[in-house]
C-alpha positions in Angstrom: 145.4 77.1 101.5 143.6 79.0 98.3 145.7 81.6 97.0 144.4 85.2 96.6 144.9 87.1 93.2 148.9 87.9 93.0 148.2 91.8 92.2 146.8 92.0 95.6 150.3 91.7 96.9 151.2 95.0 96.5 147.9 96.8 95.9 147.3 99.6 98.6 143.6 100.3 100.2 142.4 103.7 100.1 144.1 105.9 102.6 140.6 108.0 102.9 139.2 104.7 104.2 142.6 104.3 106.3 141.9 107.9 107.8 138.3 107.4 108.3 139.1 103.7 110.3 141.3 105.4 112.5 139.1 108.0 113.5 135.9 105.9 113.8 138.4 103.7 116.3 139.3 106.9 118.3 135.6 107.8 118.6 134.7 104.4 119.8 137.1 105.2 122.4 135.2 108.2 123.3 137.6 111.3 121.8 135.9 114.3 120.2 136.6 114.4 116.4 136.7 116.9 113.8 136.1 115.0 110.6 137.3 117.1 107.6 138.5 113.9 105.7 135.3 112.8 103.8 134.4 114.9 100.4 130.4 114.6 101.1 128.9 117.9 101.0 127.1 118.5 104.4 123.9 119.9 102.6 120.5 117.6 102.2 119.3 116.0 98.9 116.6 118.9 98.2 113.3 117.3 98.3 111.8 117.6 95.4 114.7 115.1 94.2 113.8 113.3 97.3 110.1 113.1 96.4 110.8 111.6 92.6 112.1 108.6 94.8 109.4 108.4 97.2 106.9 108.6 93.6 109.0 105.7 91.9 108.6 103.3 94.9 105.0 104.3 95.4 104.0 103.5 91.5 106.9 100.2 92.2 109.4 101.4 89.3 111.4 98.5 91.2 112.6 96.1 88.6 115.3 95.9 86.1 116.1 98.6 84.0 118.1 98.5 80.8 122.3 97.7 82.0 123.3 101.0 80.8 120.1 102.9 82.8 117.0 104.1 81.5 116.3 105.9 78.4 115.0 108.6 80.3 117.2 109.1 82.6 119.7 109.0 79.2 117.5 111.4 77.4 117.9 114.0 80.4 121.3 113.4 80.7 121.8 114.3 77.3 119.5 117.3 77.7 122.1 118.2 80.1 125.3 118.0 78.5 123.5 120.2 75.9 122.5 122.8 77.9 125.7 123.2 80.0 128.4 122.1 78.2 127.5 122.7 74.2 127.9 118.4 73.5 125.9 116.8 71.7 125.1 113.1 72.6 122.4 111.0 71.7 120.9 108.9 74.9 122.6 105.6 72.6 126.2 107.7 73.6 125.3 107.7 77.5 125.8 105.1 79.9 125.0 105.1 83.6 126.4 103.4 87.0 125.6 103.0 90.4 127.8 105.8 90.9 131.2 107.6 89.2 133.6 105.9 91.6 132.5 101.9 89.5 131.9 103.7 86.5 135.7 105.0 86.1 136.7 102.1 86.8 134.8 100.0 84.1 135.7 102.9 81.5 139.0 102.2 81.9 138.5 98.6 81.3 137.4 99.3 78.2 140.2 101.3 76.9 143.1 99.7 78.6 145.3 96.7 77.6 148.3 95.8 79.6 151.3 97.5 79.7 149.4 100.5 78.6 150.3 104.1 80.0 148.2 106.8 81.9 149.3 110.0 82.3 148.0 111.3 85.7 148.9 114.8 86.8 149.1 114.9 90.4 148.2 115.7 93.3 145.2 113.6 91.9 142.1 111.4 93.4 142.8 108.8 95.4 141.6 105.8 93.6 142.9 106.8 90.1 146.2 105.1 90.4 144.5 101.4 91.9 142.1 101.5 89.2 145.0 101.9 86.4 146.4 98.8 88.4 144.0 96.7 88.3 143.9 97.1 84.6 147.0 96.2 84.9 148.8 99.5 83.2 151.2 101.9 84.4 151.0 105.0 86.1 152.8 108.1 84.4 152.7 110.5 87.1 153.1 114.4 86.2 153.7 116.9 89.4 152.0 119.6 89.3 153.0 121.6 91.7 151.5 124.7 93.8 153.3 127.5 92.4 151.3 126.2 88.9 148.3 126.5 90.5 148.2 122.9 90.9 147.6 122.3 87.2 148.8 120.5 84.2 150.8 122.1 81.6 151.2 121.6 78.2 155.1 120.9 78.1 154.9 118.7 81.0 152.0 117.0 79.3 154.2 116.7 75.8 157.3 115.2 77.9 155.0 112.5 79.5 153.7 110.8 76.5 154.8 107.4 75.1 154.8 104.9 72.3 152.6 103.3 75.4 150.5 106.2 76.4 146.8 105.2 75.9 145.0 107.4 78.6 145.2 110.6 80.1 142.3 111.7 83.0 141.5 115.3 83.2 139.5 115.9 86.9 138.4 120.0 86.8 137.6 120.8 89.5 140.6 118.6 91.0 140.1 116.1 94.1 142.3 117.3 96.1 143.1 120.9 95.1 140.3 122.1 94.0 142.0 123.6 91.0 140.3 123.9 87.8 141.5 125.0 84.6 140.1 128.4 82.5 139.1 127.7 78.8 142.4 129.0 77.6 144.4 126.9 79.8 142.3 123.8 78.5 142.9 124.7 74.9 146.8 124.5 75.9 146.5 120.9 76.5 143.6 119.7 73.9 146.0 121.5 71.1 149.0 119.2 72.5 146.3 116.3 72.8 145.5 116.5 68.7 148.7 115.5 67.9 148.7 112.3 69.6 145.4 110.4 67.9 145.7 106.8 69.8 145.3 108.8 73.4 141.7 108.4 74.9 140.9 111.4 77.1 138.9 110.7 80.2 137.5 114.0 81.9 136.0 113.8 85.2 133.7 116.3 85.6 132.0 115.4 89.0 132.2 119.0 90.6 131.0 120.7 87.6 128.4 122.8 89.4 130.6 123.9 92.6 133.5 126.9 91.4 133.8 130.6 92.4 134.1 134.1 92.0 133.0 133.8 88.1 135.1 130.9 87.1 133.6 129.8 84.3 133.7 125.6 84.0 134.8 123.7 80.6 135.5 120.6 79.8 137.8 119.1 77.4 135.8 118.1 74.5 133.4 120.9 74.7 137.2 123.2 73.9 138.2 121.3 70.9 135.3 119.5 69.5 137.6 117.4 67.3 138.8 115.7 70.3 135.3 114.5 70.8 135.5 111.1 68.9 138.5 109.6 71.7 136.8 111.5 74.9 135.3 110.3 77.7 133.1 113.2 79.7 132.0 111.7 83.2 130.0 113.0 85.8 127.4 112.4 87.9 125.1 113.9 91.0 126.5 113.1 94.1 128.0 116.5 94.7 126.2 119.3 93.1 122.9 117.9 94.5 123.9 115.8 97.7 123.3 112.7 96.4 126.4 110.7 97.7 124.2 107.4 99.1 121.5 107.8 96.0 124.8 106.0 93.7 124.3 107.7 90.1 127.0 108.0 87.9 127.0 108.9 84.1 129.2 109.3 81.0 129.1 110.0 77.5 131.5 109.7 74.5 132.2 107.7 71.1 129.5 104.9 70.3 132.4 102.1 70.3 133.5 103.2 73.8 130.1 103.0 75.6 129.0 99.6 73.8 132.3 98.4 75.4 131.6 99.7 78.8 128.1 98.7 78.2 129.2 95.2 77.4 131.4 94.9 80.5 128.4 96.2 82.8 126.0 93.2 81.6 128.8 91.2 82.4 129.7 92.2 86.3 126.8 95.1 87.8 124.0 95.0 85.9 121.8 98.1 86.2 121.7 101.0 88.6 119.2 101.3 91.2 115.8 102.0 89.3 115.1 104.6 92.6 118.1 106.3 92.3 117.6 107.0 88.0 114.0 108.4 89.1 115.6 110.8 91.6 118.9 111.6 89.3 115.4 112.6 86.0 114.2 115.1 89.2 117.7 116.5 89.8 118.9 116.9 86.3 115.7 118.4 85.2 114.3 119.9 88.3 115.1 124.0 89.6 118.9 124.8 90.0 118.3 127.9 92.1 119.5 126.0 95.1 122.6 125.1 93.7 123.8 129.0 94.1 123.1 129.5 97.3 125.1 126.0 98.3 128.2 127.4 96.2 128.0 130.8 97.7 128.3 128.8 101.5 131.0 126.9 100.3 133.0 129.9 99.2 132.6 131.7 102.5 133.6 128.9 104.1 136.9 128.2 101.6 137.9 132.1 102.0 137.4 131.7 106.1 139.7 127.9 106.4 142.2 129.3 103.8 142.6 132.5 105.6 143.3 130.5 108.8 145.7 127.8 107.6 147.8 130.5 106.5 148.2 132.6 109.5 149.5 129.2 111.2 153.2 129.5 111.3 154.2 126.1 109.1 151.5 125.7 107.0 150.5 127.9 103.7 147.6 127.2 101.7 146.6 128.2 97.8 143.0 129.5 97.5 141.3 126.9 94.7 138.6 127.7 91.7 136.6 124.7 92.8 135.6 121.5 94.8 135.6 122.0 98.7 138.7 121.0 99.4 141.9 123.0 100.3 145.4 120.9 100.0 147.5 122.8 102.4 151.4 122.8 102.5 153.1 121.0 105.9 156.3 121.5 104.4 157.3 124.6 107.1 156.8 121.7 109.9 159.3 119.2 108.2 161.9 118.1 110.6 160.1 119.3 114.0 159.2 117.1 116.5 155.7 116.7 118.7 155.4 116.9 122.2 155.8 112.6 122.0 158.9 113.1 120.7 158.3 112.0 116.7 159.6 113.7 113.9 157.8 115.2 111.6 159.1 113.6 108.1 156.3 113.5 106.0 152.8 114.5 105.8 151.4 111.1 107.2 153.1 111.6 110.3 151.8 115.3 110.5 148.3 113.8 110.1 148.4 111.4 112.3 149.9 113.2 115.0 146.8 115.7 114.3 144.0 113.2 114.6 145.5 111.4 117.8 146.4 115.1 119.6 143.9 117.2 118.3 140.7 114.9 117.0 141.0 116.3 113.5 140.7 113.9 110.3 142.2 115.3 107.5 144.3 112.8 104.5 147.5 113.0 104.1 149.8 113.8 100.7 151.0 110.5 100.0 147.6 109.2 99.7 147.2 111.9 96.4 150.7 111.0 95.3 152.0 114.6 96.2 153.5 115.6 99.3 154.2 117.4 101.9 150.6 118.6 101.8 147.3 117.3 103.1 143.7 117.5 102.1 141.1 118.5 104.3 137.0 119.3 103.1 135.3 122.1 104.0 132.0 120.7 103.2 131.0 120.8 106.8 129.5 123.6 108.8 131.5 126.8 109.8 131.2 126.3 113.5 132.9 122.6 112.4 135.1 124.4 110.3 136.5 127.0 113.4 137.1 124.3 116.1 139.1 122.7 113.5 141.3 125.4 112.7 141.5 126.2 116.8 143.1 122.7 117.3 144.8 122.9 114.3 146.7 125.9 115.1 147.4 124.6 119.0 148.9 121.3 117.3 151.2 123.4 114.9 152.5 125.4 118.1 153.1 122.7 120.0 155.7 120.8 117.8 159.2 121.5 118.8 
């Protein structure tokens, strides 16, 4: 029999997509589920986004576009990093992909040989680790832990790097914390960064738009402008303006980086959807006003879920800058057993014992490379958001 590739043999699936399987199983089956595992913000795409992609298939903008997306859609993307984040790129220094999640991926094809090193401060996203693996490089993880605010700093950074080190990704607002860093606290790690010129810097921006009470956003090269030539600044619009399905990611950095991810695009996905770029112009360049009121909802509903999880005797939960997400600490049910009779060892068995009892989805620790925490999103409604807690609460009293 045909042989698959070897690196499959010990390459792990998401466990988002393990949580999400589990749950769409137990609804087949007819239980009631909460579903706080998904980071999709609950909110429509507004419609006058909507309508630039209704307009684009009416006047049948429905053939190939250039590999690296449309000038326009490049020229307002550079418009954009302009106005909100004081970079300057040319529409030549912008590539975009049918989303952030392939686009990532591809970037760090481009800048990774094997053996290389990437530092990744954790808890981090999901899929960061895989996609360093299937470049075949290493993963340098750096904890982070709670009492840091969940955050990277600069003597942990220095103590990571290697002869090896080639890449270190930067996500502010963090998947899964939520934890974003303050200009200062940047500065901390861009002044360790100048020291160590053959490091590429890969920031993933993609919550940008959603932080609160007056936190004010950065981004790495924006804080050191000499770091600008080796950095990678990603984003895209899937969660400031609900455009998850619409699949529109961008990027822009040093001319030799994106003709390299440009070359590797005309060589495996072609062009994003031409629908999508018209809808992503309308976004970028469209009113913002709703943006407010959608950041304003998520912060009641943070301030509400975090209150909760912490009244629940077991659990404690930091309060975040950003995202929608709140990575809440199991580590007071370590070592207790459930009404089944299993042990508590880890936060997997803590979620699982949650989705099967209760009917809540939430990811576990392990999947973010830091336990004994989980993740779960509040970017569902508050009435969502209640229940949850309810049966969150009940499961938490009944372990033994």
């Amino acid at each position: 029999m045909a042989k698959l590739a070897q690196i499959l043999d010990h390459f792990k699936p998401s466990a988002i997509n393990e949580i999400f399987t589990l749950a769409n199983q137990l609804k087949a089956k007819g239980q009631d589920i909460l579903d706080l595992s998904i980071g999709e913000p609950d909110f429509l795409t507004p419609d006058h986004i909507k309508q630039a992609g209704i307009s684009a298939i009416r006047e049948d903008l429905t053939k190939y576009t250039n590999v690296e997306g449309n000038l326009e859609l490049r020229q307002a993307i550079s418009a954009k990093f302009k106005r909100d984040n004081e970079l300057d790129y040319s529409p030549q220094q912008i590539v975009v992909e049918s989303g952030a999640k392939p686009l990532l991926m591809h970037a760090m094809q481009a800048m990774l040989s094997n053996g290389d090193e990437v530092i990744i401060p954790t808890p981090c996203w999901t899929s960061y680790p895989g996609m360093v693996t299937l470049c075949h490089a290493t993963c340098t993880f750096v904890a982070c832990p709670e009492d840091k605010g969940f955050k990277l700093q600069p003597q942990e950074l220095e103590a990571a790097i290697t002869a090896k080190t080639r890449l270190i990704l930067i996500n502010s607002p963090s998947n899964p914390t939520g934890a974003a860093y303050s200009h200062s606290e940047m500065k901390a790690l861009t002044d360790v960064l100048l020291r160590y010129p053959d490091i590429w810097i890969l920031a993933d921006d993609i919550y940008e738009h959603i932080t609160y009470d007056g936190f004010k956003f950065c981004t790495p090269a924006q804080v050191e402008p000499l770091l600008h030539d080796r950095t990678l600044t990603l984003n895209g619009v899937s969660k400031a303006y609900s455009m998850t399905g619409w699949r529109i990611g961008y990027a822009a950095g040093p001319q030799k980086l994106i003709d390299g991810i440009i070359k590797i695009l005309s060589q495996s996905t072609g062009n994003p959807c031409s629908i999508s770029q018209a809808a992503a112009i309308a976004a970028l360049e469209g009113p913002h006003d709703f943006l407010r009121e959608r950041v304003e909802i998520f912060r009641r509903r943070r301030n509400f879920m975090s209150a909760r999880l912490n009244e629940i005797a077991g659990l404690s939960c930091h309060i975040p800058e950003g995202a929608f997400y709140l990575y809440p600490s199991c580590a007071g049910l370590i070592g207790k057993t459930t009404p089944d009779g299993v042990e508590i060892q880890q936060s997997k068995d803590f979620v699982k014992y949650l989705l099967t009892s209760q009917g809540v989805a939430v990811v576990p620790g392990s999947a973010f490379e830091y336990d004994p925490n989980f993740r779960l999103s509040y970017a569902i409604s508050m009435e969502t958001l209640e229940q949850a807690a309810e049966r969150i609460e009940t499961s938490c009293k009944a372990l033994i």
